[in-house]
C-alpha positions in Angstrom: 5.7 -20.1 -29.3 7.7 -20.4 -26.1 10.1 -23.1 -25.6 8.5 -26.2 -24.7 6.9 -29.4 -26.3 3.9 -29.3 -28.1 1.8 -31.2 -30.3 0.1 -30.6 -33.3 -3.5 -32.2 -34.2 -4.3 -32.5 -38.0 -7.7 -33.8 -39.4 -8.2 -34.2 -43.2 -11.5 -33.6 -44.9 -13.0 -37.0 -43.9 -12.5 -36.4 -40.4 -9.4 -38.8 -39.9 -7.2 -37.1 -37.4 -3.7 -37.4 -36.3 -1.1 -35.5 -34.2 2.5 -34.8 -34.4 4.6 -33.9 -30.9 7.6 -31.2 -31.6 9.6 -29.4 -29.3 10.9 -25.7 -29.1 14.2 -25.3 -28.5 15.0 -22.5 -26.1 14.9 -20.5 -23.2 11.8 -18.1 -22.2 12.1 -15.0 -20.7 9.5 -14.1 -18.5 9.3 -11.1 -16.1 7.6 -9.7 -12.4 7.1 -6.5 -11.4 5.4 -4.0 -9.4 3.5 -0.4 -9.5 2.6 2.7 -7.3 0.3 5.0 -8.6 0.4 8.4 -9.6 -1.2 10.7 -7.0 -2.7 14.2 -7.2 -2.0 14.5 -11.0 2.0 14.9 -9.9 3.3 12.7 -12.0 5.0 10.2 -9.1 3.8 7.2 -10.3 6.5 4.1 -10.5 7.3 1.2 -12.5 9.7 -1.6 -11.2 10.4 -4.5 -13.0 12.7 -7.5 -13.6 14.0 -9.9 -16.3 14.7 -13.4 -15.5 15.6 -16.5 -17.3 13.8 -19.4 -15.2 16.1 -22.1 -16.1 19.1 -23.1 -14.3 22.9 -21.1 -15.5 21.0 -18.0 -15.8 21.6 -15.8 -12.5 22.9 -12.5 -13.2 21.7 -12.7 -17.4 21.8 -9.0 -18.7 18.8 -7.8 -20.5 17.5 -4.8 -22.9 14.5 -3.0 -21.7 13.3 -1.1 -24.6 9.7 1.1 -22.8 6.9 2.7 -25.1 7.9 6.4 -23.2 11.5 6.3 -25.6 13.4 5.0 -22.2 15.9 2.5 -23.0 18.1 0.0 -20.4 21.0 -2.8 -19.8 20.7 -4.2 -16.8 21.1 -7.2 -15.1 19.6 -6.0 -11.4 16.1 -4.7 -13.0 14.7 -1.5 -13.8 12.8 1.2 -11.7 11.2 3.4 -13.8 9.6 6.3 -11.9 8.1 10.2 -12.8 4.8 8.0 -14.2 1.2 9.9 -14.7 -1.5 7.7 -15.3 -1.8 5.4 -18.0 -0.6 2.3 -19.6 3.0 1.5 -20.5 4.6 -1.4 -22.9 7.7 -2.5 -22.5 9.6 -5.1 -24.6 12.7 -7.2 -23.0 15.3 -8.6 -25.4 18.2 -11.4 -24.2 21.6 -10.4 -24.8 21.7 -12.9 -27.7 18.9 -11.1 -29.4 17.0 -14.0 -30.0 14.2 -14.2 -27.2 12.4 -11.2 -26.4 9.0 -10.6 -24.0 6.5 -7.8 -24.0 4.6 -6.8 -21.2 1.7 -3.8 -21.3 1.9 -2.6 -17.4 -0.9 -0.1 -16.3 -0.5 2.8 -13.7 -3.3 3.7 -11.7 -4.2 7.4 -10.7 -5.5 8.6 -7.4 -7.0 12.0 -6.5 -8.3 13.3 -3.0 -11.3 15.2 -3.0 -10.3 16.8 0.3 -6.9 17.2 2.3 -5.9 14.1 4.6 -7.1 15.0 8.3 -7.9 13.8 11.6 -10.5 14.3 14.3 -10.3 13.0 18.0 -13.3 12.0 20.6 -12.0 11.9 23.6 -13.5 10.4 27.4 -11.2 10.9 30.2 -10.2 8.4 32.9 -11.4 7.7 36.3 -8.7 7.9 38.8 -9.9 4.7 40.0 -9.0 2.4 36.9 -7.6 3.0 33.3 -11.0 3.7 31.7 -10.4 6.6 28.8 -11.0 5.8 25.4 -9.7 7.2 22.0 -11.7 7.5 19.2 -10.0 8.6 15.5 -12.2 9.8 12.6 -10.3 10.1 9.7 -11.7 12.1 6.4 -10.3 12.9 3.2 -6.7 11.9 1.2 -6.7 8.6 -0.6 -8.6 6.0 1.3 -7.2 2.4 0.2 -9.4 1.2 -2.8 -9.8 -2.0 -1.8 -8.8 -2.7 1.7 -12.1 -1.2 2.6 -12.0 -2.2 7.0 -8.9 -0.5 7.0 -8.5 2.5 4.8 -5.8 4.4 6.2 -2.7 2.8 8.1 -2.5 4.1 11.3 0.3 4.0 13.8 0.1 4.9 17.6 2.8 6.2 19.7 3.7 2.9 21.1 3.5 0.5 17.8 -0.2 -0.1 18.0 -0.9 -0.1 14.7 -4.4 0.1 12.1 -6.7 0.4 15.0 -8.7 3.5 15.5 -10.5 2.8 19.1 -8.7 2.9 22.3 -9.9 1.5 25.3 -9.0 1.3 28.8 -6.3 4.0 28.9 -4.1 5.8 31.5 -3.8 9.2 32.1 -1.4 10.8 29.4 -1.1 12.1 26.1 -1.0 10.0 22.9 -0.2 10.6 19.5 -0.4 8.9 15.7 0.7 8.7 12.3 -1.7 8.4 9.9 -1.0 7.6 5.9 -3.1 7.3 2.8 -3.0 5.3 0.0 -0.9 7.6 -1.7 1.3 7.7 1.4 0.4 11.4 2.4 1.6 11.0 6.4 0.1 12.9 9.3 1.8 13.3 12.0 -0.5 13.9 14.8 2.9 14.6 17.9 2.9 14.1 21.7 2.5 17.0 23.9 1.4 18.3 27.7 -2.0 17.2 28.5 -4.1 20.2 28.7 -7.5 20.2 29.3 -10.2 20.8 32.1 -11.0 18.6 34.7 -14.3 17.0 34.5 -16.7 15.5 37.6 -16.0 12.8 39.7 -16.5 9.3 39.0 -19.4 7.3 39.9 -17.8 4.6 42.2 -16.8 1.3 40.6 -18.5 3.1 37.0 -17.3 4.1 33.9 -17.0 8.2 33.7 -20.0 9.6 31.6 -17.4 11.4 30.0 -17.4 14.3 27.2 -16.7 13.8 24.2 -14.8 16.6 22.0 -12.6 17.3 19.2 -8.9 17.9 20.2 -5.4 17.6 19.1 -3.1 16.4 20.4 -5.4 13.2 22.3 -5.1 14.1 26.0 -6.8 12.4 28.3 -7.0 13.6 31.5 -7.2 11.7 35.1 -10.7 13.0 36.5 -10.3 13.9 40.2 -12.8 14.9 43.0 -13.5 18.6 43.5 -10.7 19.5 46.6 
């Protein structure tokens, strides 16, 4: 039992019951901690994780982190424990006195993409008019968030637009992203000199019909009238 009052019910053989309060004497250690999985079987998985005393006097208690892989720790700040494959781990935290201890079974998830992290652009250029080209980003492959499943991949535009992967109402220019995974695979996708061929005029005061096409980088080009 932790510290903390309890109380025990007893009831004889003719049903007759009674209880008896008692306290424990004591302080409980308790724990938090975090994870990141292992990724493409290369053992980066990590563990960190923290003693406390939740009781007032205790800020700065030193602890012994005893883990089920052999690894042993004093420390007052926490542990990180890191170089993880998959699987479960145990770890059991002792008080300096040596008479309160906590054990804790943490589990490390494993992630594996079934194809390389990659991006594809669809493009439709701009009237000269009005900002009117459009962006669209379809992303394939890595390790797609398991369970933030409207925004797999965290995405970050060029000018801090962030998770979003339509663009509307754009200038003339080019654009570029950053694209990670749930494993934190990044993609750079970098700026560079619009290059591309210019497309028919405008129907006045209309969108552009626009074509569509895979490129990289995402240029998108101000449509002019044939000179």
């Amino acid at each position: 039992l932790g510290a903390g009052y309890y109380r025990l019910a007893i009831i004889d053989n003719n049903g007759c019951r009674g209880e008896v309060p008692f306290t424990v004497e004591g302080e409980d250690v308790e724990i938090s901690y975090g994870t990141s999985p292992e990724c493409e079987h290369r053992s980066n998985g990590t563990i960190w994780l923290q003693a406390y005393v939740p009781a007032p006097g205790h800020n700065g208690d030193s602890f012994h982190y005893e883990w089920s892989t052999g690894d042993e720790f004093d420390s007052s700040e926490g542990i990180l424990l890191e170089g993880l494959a998959a699987g479960q781990y145990t770890v059991a935290v002792t008080n300096q006195s040596g008479d309160c201890s906590y054990t804790e079974t943490i589990e490390v998830r494993g992630f594996v993409s079934e194809a390389p992290l990659s991006v594809e652009a669809e493009i439709i250029n701009t009237c000269p008019q009005y900002p009117s080209g459009y962006i669209e980003l379809h992303i394939n492959g890595g390790v797609p968030h398991p369970t933030a499943v409207n925004r797999p991949y965290s995405i970050q535009w060029e000018d801090f637009y962030y998770n979003n992967h339509r663009r509307y109402k754009l200038e003339e220019g080019s654009y570029s992203i950053a694209v990670r995974d749930f494993c934190d695979i990044l993609l750079l996708l970098p700026l560079r000199q619009a290059q591309g061929t210019l497309l028919p005029a405008c129907p006045s005061g209309e969108p552009p019909a626009g074509q569509a096409g895979m490129e990289r980088p995402f240029n998108v080009v101000n449509l002019k009238k044939p000179g």
